[in-house]
Backbone as CSV, one residue per row, in Angstrom:
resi,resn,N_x,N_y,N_z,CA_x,CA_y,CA_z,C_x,C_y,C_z
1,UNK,-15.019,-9.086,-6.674,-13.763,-9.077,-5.947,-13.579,-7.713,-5.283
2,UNK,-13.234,-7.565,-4.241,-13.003,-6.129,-3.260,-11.375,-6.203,-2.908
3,UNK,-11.011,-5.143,-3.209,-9.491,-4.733,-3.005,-9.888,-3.595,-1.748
4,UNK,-9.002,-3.794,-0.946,-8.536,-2.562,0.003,-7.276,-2.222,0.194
5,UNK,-6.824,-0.868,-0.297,-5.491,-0.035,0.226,-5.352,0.088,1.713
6,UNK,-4.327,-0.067,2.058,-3.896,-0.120,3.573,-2.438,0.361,2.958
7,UNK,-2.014,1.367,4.230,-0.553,1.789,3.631,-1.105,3.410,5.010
8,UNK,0.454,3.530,4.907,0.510,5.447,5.228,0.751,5.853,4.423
9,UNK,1.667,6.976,4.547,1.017,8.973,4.135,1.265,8.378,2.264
10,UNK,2.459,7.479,2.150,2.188,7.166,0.463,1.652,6.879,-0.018
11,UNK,0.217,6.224,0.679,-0.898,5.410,0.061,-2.073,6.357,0.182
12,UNK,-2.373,7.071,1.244,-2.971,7.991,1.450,-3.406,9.001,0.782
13,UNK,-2.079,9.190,0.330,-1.643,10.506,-0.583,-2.177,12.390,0.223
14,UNK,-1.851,13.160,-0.405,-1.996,14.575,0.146,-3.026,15.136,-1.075
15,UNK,-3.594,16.717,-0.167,-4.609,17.246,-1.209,-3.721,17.513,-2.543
16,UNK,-4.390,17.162,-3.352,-3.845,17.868,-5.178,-3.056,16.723,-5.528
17,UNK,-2.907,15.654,-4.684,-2.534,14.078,-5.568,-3.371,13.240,-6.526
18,UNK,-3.158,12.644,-7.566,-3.679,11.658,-7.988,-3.989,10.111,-6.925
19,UNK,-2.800,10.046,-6.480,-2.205,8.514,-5.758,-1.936,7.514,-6.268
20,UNK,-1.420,6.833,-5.960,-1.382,5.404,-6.635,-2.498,4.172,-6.363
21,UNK,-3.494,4.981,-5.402,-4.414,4.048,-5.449,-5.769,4.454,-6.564
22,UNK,-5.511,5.606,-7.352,-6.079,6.270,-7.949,-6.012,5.833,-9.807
23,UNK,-4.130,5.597,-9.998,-3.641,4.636,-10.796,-3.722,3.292,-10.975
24,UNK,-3.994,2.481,-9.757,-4.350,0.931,-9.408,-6.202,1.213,-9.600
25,UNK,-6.680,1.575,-9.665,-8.413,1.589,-10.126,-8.555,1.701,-11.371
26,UNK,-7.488,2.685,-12.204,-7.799,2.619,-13.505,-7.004,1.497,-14.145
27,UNK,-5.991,0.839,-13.899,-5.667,-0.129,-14.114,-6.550,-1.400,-13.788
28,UNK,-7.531,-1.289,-12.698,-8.394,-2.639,-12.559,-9.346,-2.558,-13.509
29,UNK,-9.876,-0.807,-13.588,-11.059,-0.877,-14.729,-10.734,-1.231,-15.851
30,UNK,-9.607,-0.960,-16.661,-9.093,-1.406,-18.039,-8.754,-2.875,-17.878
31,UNK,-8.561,-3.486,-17.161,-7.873,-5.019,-17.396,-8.838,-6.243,-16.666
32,UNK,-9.539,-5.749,-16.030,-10.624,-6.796,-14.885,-11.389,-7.573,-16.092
33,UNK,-11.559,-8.562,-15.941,-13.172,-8.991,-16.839,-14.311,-8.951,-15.757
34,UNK,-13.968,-9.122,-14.843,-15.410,-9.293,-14.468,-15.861,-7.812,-13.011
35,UNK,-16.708,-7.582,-12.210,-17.004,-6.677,-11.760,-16.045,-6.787,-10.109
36,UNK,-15.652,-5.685,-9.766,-14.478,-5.288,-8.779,-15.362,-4.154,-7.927
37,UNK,-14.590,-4.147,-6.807,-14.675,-3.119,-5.594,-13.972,-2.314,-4.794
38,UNK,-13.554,-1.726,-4.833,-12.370,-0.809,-3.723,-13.560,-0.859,-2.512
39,UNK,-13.061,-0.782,-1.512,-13.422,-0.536,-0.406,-12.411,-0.536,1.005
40,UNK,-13.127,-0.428,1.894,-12.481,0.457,2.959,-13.284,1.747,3.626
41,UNK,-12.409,1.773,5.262,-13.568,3.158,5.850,-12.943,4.679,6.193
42,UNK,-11.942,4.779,4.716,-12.104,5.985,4.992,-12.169,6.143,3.343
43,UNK,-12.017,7.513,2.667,-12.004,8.002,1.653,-11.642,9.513,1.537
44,UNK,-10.640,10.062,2.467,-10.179,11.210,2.557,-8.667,11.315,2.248
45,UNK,-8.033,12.174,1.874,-6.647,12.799,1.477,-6.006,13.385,2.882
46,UNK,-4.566,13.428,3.236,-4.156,14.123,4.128,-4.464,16.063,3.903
47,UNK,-4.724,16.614,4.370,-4.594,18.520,4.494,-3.696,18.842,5.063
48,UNK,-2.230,19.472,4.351,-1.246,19.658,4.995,-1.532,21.001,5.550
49,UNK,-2.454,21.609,5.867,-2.914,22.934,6.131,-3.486,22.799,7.813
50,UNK,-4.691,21.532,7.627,-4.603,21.116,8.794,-4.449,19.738,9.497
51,UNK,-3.347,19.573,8.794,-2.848,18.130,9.096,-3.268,16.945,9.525
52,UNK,-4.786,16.965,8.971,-6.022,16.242,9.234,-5.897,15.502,7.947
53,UNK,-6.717,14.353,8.246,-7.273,13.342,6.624,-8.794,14.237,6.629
54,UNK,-8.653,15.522,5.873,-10.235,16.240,5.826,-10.196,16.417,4.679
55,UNK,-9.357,16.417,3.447,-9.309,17.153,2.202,-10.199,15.636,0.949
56,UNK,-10.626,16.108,0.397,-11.265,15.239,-0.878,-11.089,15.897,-2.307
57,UNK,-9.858,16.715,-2.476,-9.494,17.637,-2.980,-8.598,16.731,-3.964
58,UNK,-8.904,15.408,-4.881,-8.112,14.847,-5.683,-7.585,15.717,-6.889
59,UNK,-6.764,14.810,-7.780,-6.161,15.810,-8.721,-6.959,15.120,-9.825
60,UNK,-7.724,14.118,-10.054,-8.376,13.537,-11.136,-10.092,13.658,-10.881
61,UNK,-10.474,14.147,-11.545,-11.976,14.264,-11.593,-12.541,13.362,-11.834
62,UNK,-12.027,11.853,-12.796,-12.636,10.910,-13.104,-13.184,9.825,-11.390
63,UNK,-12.492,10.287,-10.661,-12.316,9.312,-9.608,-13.006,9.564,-8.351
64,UNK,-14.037,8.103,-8.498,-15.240,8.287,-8.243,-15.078,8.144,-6.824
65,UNK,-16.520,8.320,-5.978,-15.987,8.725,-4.367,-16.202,6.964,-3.881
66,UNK,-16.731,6.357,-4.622,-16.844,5.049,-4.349,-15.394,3.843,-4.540
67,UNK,-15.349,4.585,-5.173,-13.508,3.902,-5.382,-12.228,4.781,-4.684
68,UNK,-12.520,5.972,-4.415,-11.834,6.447,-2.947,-10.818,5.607,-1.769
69,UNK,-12.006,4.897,-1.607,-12.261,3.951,-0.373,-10.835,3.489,0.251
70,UNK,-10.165,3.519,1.235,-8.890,2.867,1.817,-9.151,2.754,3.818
71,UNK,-8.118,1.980,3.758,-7.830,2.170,5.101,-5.988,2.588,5.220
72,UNK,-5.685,3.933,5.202,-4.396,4.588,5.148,-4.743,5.609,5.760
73,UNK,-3.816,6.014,6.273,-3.120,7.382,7.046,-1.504,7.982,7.130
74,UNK,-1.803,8.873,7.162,-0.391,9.850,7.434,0.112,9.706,8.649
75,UNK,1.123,9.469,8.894,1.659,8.975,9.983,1.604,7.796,11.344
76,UNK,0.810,6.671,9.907,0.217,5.349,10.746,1.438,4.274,9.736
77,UNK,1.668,3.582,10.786,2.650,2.352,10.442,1.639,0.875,10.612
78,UNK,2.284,-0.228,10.745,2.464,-1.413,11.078,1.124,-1.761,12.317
79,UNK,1.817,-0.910,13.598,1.742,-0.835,14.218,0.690,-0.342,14.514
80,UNK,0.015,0.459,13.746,-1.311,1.634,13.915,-2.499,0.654,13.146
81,UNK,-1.608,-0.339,12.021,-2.966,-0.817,10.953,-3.232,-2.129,11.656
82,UNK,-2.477,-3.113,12.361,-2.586,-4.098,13.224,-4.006,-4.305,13.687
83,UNK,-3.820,-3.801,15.051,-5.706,-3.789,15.268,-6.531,-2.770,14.571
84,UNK,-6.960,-2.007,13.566,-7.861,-1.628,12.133,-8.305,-2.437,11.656
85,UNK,-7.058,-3.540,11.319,-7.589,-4.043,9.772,-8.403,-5.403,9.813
86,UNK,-8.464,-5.625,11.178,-9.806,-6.744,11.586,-11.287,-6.393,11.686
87,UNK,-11.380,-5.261,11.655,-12.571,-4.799,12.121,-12.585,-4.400,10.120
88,UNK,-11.917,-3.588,9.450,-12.517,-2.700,8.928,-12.911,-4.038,7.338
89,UNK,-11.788,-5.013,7.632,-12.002,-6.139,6.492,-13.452,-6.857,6.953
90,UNK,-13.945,-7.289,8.302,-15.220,-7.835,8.513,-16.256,-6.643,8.120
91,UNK,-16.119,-5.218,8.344,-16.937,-4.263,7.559,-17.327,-4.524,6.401
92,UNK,-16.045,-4.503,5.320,-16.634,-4.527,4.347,-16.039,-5.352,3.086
93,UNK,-16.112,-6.654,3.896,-15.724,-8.032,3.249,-14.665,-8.131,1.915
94,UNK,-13.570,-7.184,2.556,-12.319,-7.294,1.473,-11.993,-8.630,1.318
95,UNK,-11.654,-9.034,-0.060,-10.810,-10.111,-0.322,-9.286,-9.992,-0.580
96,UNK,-9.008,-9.077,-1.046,-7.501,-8.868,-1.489,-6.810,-7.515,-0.678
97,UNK,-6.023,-7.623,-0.235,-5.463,-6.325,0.719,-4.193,-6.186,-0.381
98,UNK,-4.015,-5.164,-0.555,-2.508,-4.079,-1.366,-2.011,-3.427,0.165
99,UNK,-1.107,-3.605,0.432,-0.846,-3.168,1.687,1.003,-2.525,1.358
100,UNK,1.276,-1.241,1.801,2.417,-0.459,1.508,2.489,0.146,3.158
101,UNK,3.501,-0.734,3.816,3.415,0.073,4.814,5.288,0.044,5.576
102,UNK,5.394,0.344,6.303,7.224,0.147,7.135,7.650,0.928,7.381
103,UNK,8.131,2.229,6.197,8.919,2.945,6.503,8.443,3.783,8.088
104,UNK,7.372,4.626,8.275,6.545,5.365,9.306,7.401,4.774,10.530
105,UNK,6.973,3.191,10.260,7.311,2.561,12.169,8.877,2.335,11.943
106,UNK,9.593,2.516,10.879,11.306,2.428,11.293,11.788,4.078,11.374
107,UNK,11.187,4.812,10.657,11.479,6.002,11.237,10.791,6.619,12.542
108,UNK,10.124,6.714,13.109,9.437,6.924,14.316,9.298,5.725,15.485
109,UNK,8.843,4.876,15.072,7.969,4.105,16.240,8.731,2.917,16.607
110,UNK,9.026,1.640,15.890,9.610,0.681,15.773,10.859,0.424,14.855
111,UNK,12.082,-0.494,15.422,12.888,-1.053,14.390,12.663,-1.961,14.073
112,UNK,13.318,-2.579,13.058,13.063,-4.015,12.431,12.402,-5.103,12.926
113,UNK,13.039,-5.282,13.775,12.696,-6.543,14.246,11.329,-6.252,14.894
114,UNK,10.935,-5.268,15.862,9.778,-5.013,16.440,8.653,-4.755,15.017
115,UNK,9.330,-3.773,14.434,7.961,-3.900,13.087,7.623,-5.026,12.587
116,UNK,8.417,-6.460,12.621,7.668,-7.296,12.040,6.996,-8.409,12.716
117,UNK,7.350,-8.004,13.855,5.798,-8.377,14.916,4.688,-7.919,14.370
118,UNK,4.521,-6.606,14.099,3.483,-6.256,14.200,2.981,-6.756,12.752
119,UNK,3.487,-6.723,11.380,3.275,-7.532,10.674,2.576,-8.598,10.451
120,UNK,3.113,-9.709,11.380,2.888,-10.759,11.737,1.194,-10.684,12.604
121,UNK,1.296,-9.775,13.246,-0.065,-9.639,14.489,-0.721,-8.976,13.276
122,UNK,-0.423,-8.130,12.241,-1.462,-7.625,10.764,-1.808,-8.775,10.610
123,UNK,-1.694,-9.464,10.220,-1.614,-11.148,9.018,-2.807,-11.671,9.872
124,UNK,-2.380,-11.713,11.177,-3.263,-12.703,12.267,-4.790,-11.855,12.523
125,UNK,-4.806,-10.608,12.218,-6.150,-9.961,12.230,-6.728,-9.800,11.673
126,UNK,-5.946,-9.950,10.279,-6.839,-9.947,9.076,-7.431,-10.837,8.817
127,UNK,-6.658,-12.068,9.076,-7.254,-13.689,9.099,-8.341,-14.145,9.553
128,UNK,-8.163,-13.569,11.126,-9.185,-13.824,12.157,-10.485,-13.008,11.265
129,UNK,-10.405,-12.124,10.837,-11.644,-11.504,10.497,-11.982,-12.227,9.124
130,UNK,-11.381,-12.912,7.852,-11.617,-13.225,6.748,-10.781,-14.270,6.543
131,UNK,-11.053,-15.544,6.939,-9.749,-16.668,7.108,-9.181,-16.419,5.096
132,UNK,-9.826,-16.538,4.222,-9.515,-17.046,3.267,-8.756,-15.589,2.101
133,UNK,-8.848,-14.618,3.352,-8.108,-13.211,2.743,-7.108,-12.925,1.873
134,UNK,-6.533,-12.723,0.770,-4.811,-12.058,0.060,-4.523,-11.188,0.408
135,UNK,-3.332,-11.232,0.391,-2.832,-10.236,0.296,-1.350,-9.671,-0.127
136,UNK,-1.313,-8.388,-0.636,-0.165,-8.543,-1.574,0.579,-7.407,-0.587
137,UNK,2.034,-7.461,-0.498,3.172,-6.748,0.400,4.226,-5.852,-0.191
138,UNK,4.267,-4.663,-0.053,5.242,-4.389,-0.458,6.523,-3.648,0.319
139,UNK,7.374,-4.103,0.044,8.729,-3.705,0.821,9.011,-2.471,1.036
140,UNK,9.611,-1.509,2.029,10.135,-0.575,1.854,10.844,-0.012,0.923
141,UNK,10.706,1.277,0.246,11.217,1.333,-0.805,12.177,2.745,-0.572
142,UNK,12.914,3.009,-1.996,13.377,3.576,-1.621,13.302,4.862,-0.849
143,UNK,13.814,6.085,-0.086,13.938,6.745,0.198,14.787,7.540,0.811
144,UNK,14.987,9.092,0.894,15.713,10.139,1.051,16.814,9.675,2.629
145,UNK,15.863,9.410,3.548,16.535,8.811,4.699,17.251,8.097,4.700
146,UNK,17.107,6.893,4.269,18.018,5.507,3.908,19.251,6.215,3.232
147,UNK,19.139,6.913,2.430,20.269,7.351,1.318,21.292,8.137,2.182
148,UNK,20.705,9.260,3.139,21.888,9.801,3.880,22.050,9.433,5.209
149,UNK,21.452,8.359,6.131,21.378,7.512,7.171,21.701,6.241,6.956
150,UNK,23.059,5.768,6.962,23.271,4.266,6.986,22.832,3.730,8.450
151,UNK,22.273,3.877,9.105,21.887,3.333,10.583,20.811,2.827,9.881
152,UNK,19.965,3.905,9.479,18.573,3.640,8.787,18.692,2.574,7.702
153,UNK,19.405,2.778,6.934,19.440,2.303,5.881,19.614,0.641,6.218
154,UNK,20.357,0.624,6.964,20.459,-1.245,7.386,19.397,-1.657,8.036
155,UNK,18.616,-0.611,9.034,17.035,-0.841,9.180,16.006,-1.420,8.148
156,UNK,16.178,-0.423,7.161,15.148,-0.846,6.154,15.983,-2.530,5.322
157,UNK,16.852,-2.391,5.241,17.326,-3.641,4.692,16.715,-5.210,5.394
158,UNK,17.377,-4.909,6.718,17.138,-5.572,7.750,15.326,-6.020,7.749
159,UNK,14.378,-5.225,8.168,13.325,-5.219,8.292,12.477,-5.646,6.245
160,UNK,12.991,-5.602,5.023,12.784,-5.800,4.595,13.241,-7.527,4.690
161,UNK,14.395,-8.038,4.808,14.682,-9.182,4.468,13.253,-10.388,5.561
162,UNK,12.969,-9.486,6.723,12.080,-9.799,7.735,11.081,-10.084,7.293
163,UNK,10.823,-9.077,6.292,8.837,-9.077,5.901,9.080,-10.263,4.951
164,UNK,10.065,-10.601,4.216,10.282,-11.653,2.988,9.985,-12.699,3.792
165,UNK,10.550,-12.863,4.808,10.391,-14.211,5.811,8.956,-14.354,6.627
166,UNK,8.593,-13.174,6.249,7.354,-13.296,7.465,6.401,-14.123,6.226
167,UNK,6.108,-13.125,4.915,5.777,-13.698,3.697,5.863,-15.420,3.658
168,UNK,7.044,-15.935,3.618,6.969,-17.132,3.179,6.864,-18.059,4.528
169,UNK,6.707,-17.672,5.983,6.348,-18.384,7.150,5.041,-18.644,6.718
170,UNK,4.442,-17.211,6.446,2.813,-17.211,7.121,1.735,-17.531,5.632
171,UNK,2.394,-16.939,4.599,1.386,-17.904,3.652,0.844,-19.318,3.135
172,UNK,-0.485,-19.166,3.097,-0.808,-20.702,3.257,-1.964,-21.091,1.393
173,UNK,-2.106,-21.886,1.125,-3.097,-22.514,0.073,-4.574,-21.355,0.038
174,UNK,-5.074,-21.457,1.648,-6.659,-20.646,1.795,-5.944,-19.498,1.661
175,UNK,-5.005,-19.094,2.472,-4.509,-17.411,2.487,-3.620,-17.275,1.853
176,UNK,-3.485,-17.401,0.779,-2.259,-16.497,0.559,-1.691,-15.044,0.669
177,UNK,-0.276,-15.148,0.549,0.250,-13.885,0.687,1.726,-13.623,-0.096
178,UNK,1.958,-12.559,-0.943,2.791,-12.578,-1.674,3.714,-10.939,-1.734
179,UNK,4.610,-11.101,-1.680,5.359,-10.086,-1.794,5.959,-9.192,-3.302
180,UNK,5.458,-7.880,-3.554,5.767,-7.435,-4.433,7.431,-6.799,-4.212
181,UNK,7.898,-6.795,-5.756,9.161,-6.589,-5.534,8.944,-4.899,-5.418
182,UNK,10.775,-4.636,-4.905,11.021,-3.134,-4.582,11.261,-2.660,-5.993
183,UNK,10.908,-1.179,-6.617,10.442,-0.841,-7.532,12.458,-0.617,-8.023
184,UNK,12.841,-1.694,-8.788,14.163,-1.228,-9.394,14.539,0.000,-9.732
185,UNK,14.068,0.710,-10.522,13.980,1.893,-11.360,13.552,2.891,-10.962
186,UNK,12.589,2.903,-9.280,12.626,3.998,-8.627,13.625,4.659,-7.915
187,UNK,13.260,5.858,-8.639,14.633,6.898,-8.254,13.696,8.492,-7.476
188,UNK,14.019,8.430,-6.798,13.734,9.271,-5.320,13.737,10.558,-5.385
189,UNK,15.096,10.960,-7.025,14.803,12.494,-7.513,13.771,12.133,-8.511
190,UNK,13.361,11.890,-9.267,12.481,11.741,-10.277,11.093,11.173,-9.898
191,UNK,11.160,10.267,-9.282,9.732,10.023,-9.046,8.825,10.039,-7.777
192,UNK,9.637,10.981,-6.961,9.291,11.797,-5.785,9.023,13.107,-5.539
193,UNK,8.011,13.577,-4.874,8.188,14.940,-4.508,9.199,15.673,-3.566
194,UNK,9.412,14.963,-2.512,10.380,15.155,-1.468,11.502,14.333,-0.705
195,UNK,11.650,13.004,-1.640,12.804,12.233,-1.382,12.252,10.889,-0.738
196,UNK,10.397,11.254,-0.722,10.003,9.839,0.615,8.231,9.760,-0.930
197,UNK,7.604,10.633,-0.576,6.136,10.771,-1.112,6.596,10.804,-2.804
198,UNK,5.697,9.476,-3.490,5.636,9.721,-4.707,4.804,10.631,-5.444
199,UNK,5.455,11.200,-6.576,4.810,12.095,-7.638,4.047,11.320,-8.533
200,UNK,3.518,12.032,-10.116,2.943,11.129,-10.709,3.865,9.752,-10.737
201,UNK,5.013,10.154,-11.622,5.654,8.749,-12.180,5.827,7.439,-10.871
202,UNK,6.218,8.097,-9.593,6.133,7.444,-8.679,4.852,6.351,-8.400
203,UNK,4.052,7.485,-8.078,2.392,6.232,-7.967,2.324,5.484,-9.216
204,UNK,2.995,5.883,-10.608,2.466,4.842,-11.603,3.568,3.468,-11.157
205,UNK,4.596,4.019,-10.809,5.914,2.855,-10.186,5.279,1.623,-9.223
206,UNK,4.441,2.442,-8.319,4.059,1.609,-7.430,2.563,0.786,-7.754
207,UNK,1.993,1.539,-8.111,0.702,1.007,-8.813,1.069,-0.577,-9.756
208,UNK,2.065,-0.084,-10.497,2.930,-1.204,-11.464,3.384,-2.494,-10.415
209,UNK,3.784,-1.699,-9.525,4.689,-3.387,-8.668,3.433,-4.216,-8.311
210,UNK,2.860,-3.760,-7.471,1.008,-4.170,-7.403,0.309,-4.857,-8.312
211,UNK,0.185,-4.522,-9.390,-0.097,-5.327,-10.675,0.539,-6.307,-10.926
212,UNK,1.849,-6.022,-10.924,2.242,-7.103,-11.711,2.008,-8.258,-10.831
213,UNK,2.418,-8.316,-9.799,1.936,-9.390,-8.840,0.435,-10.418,-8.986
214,UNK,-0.216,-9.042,-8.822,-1.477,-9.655,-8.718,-1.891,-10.723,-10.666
215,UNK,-1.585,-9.718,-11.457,-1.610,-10.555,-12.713,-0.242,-11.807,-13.004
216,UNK,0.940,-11.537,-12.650,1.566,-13.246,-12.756,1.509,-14.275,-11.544
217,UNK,1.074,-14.204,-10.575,1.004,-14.548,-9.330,-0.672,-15.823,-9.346
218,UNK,-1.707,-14.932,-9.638,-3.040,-15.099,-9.408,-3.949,-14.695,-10.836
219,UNK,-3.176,-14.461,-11.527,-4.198,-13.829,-12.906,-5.062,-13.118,-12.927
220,UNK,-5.236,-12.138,-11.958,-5.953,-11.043,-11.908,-5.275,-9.310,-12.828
221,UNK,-6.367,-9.294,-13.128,-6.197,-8.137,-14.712,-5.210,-8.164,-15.841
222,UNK,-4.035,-7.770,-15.781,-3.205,-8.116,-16.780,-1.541,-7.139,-16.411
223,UNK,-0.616,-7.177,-17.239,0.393,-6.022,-17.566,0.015,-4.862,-17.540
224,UNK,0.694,-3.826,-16.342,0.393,-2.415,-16.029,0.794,-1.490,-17.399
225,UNK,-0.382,-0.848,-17.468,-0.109,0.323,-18.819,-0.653,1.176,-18.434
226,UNK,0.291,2.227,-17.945,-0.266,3.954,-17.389,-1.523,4.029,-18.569
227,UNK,-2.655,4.655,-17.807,-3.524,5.654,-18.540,-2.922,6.852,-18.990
228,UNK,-3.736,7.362,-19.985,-3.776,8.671,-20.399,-3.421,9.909,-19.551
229,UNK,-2.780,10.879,-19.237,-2.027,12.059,-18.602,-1.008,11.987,-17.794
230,UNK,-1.287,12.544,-16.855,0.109,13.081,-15.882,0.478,11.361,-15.298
């Protein structure tokens, strides 16, 4: 089975992160029975130094360069992963997509309603490249903006209730597609670094919504249980 991360700068993560795609590997290795794949064409960290994806500068040594693997970026939305994620899933024959993406294109690029076009045109490229593809969704979550921007804040509402609908239009028997819930208990001082990018507890938050999905949904691995440290 091959999983690919797709997401921006939260999925991505920055130099001296763990990530949460870093937490979702050790969670597949402890709970999988049978043999798994991360993949994807990149395997680099953002460098806030030179604001490049150049750094490989993780915070866990266990984590191998082969499980790296994503298709994420810092300051890529909806809109940026749309035409990517056809090409990079026929690369390298993902079956299951974890995909964290929205906030980027409602703060910069697109509002609601336009981001979930592009959504929708994601779904249709991924398809086209792997008709029988998953994939699991997760909603905008919380953040610093929303909290002191009610303009924003009805954005993300708005554009979340969208992706729920796009979810239950476009999933089918061969494809499914399922939506993970918004992390209840994430709280923006605590499990953030800066009100938007998760810290440890954060990536284990999100890593968790991911799981659980994939194990009551489809029975893949089991109940999320942080590993050992930070």
């Amino acid at each position: 089975m091959r999983f690919m991360f797709v997401g921006d700068s939260m999925t991505i993560g920055r130099a001296g992160d763990y990530t949460w795609r870093h937490r979702m590997w050790q969670h597949l290795c402890a709970t999988l029975d049978g043999p798994f794949e991360i993949v994807g064409p990149r395997t680099a960290l953002h460098d806030p130094a030179t604001e490049e994806a150049t750094s490989h500068a993780y915070a866990a040594p266990d984590f191998p360069e082969h499980a790296r693997r994503h298709l994420a970026g810092w300051g890529e939305g909806w809109q940026h992963m749309a035409p990517l994620v056809g090409p990079a899933v026929a690369a390298c024959g993902a079956d299951v997509l974890l995909v964290s993406l929205g906030l980027i294109d409602l703060g910069f690029y697109t509002e609601a309603d336009g981001t979930a076009v592009n959504v929708r045109r994601f779904v249709a490229e991924a398809r086209a490249a792997r008709p029988g593809i998953r994939m699991v969704l997760l909603p905008v979550i919380p953040n610093v903006r929303a909290e002191d921007d009610a303009p924003f804040a009805a954005q993300v509402g708005r554009f979340n209730e969208l992706l729920a609908k796009a979810v239950a239009d476009l999933s089918t028997d061969a494809s499914p597609i399922l939506l993970a819930a918004r992390p209840q208990e994430y709280d923006i001082r605590h499990d953030t670094y800066d009100g938007t990018h998760p810290n440890a507890s954060g990536e284990h938050r999100l890593a968790g919504e991911f799981a659980a999905v994939l194990h009551q949904a489809w029975g893949i691995g089991g109940p999320y249980r942080p590993a050992g440290g930070p």
